[in-house]
C-alpha positions in Angstrom: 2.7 -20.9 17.9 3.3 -17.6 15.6 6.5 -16.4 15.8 6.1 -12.2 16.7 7.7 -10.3 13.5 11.1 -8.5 14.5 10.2 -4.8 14.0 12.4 -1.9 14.0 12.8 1.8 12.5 15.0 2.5 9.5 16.2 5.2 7.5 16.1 5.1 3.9 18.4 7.2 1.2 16.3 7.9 -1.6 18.1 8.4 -5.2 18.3 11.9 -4.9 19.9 11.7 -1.3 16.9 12.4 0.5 16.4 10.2 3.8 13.3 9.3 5.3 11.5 7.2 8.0 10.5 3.8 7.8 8.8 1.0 9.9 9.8 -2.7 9.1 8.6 -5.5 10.1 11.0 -9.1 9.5 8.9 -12.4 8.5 12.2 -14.3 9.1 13.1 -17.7 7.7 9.3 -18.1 5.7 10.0 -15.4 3.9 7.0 -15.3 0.6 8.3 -11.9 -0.2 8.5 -8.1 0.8 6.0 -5.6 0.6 5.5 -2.1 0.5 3.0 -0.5 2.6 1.8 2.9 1.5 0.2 5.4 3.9 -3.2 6.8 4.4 -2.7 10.9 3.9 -2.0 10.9 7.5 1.8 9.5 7.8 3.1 6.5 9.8 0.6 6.1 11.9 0.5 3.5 14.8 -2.3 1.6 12.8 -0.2 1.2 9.6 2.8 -0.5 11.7 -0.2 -3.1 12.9 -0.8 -3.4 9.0 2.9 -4.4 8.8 3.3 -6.6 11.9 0.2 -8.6 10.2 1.4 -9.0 6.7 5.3 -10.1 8.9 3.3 -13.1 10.6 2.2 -13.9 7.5 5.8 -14.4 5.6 6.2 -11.1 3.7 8.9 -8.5 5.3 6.9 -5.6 5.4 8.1 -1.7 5.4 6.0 1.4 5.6 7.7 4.7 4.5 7.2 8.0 6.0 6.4 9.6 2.8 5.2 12.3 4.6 8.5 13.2 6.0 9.6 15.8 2.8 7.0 18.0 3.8 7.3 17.6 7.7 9.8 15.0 9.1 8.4 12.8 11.7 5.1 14.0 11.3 2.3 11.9 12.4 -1.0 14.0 11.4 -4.4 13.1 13.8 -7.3 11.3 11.9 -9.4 13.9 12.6 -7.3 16.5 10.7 -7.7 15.4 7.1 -7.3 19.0 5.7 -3.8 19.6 7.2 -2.7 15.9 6.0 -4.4 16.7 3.1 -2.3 19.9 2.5 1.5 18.7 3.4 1.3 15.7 1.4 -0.7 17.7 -1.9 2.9 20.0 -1.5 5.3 16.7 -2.2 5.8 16.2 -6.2 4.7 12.7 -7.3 8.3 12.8 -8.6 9.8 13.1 -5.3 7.6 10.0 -3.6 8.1 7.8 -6.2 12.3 8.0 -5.3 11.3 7.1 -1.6 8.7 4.4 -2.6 11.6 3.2 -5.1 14.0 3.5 -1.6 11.5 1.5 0.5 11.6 -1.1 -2.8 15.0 -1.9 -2.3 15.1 -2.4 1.4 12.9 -5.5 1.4 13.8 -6.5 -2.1 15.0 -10.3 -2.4 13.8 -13.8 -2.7 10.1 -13.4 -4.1 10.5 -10.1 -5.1 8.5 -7.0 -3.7 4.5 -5.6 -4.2 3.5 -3.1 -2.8 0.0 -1.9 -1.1 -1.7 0.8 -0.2 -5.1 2.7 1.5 -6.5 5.9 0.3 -3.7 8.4 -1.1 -1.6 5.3 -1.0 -3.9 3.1 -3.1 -3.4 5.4 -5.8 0.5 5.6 -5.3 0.2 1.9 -5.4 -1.4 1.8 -8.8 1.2 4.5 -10.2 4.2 3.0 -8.9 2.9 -0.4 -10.6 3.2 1.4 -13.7 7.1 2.2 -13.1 8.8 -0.4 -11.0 9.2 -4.3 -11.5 7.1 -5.7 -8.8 5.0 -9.0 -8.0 1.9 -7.0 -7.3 0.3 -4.1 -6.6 -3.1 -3.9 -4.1 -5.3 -0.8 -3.6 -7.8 -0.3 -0.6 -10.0 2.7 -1.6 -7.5 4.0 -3.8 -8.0 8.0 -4.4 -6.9 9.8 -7.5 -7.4 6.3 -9.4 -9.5 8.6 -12.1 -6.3 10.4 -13.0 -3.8 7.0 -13.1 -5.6 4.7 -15.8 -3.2 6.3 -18.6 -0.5 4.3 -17.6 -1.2 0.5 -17.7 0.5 -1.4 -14.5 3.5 -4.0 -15.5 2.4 -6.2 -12.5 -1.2 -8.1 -11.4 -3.4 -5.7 -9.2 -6.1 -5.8 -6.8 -8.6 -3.4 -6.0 -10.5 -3.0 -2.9 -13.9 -1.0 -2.8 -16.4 0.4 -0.4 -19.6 0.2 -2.2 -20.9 3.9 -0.3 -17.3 5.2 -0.8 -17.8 9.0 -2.6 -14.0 9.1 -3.2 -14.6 5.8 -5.8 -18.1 6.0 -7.0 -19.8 3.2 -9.2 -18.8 5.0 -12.5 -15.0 4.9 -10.9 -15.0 1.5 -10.7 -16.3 0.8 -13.6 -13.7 3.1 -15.5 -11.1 1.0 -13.7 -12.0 -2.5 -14.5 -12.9 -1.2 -18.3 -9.0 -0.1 -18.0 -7.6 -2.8 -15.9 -9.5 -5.7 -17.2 -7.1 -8.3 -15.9 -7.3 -6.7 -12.2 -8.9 -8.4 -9.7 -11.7 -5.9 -8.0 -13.7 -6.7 -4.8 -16.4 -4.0 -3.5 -17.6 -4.4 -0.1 -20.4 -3.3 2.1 -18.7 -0.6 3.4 -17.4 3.2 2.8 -14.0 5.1 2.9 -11.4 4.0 4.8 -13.1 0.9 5.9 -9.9 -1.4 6.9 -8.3 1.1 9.1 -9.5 -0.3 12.8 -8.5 2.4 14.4 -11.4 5.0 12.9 -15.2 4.9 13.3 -15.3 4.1 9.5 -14.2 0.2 10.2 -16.4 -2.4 8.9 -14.7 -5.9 10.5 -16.2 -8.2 8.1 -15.3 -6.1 4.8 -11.6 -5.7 6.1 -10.9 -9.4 7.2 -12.7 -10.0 3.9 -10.2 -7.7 2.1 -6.9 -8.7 3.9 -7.6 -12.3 3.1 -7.8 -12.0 -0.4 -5.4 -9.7 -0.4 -3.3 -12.2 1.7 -4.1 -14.9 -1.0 -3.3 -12.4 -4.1 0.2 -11.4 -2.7 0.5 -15.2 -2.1 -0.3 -16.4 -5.6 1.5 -13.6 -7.5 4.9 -14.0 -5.1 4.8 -18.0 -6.2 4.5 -16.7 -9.9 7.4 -14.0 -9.4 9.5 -17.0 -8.0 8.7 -19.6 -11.5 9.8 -16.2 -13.6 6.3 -16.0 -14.8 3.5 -13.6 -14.1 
């Protein structure tokens, strides 16, 4: 029988004193590692805590950070408003999420070490974070603003996730990342934007079971790596 993750909101002190919201969810004693989860444009939504409580069952002590919570604490932003998402977390300096990503780092940090993952907005903090922290890995579902983040090589493995009808990551996108990040792994689905959040008329079961499985087996290999010392 699978043992239900113990869950429970945090706070986090970033390094410049700033606290923020988080959701973590414990994998208990089969701990692989911890991981990251990196929002959507929308905050911590109740579909991203579902995200966590999956990767938990699966042996990785999962947190997601409110990184929406500089612009409007607590805020939890409607799918079907992408502009005002889209507007409070455009006013956050990458400078100032990249302390609370750091933040959310540490809390899960320990045996196996830490990746982190992320959808949309967060796909592309996932990448640029990979660039400046030591982590196991780094995973990015429909990452957006990936055109801007290939100048700054990632220190850990990667995996990118693709919709094939996605206009945020068209074919000449993807191509620019794999010509930049040869050694990533890159899957592109069937599918468009946003395609592994369940909760949206965008889903596409097959491509996200698809996509969490490999992604399952990619945190899995690189966590076993991270443990030998090696990448």
């Amino acid at each position: 029988m699978t043992q239900l993750p113990s869950e429970v909101m945090v706070r986090l002190a970033a390094a410049d004193g700033f606290a923020l919201d988080a959701f973590r969810a414990e994998a208990g004693a089969e701990r692989t590692g911890g991981l990251v989860i990196l929002q959507e444009i929308f905050g911590l939504t109740d579909q991203l805590k579902s995200v966590a409580r999956f990767f938990a069952r699966n042996g990785f002590d999962a947190i997601v950070p409110s990184l929406m919570d500089r612009a409007s604490p607590g805020t939890v932003v409607p799918f079907g408003e992408a502009e005002r998402a889209r507007g409070l977390m455009s006013a956050i300096p990458w400078e100032q999420t990249a302390q609370d990503i750091a933040a959310a780092v540490r809390a899960v940090d320990g045996r196996g070490g830490v990746s982190v993952l992320g959808f949309c907005l967060g796909g592309g903090f996932a990448l640029r974070a990979a660039s400046g922290l030591a982590l196991a890995g780094a995973v990015s579902y429909y990452g957006t603003r990936l055109g801007t983040l290939l100048d700054r090589p990632p220190r850990c493995p990667t995996l990118f996730h693709f919709g094939a009808t996605d206009t945020h990551s068209p074919p000449e996108l993807i191509a620019q990342v794999k010509q930049a990040i040869p050694s990533a792994e890159t899957h592109v689905y069937q599918a468009g934007h946003a395609f592994a959040n369940d909760q949206r008329s965008t889903y596409v079961k097959d491509a996200a079971e698809r996509a969490h499985a490999r992604t399952l087996a990619f945190l899995r290999r690189v966590h076993a790596q991270h443990q030998r010392g090696g990448r």
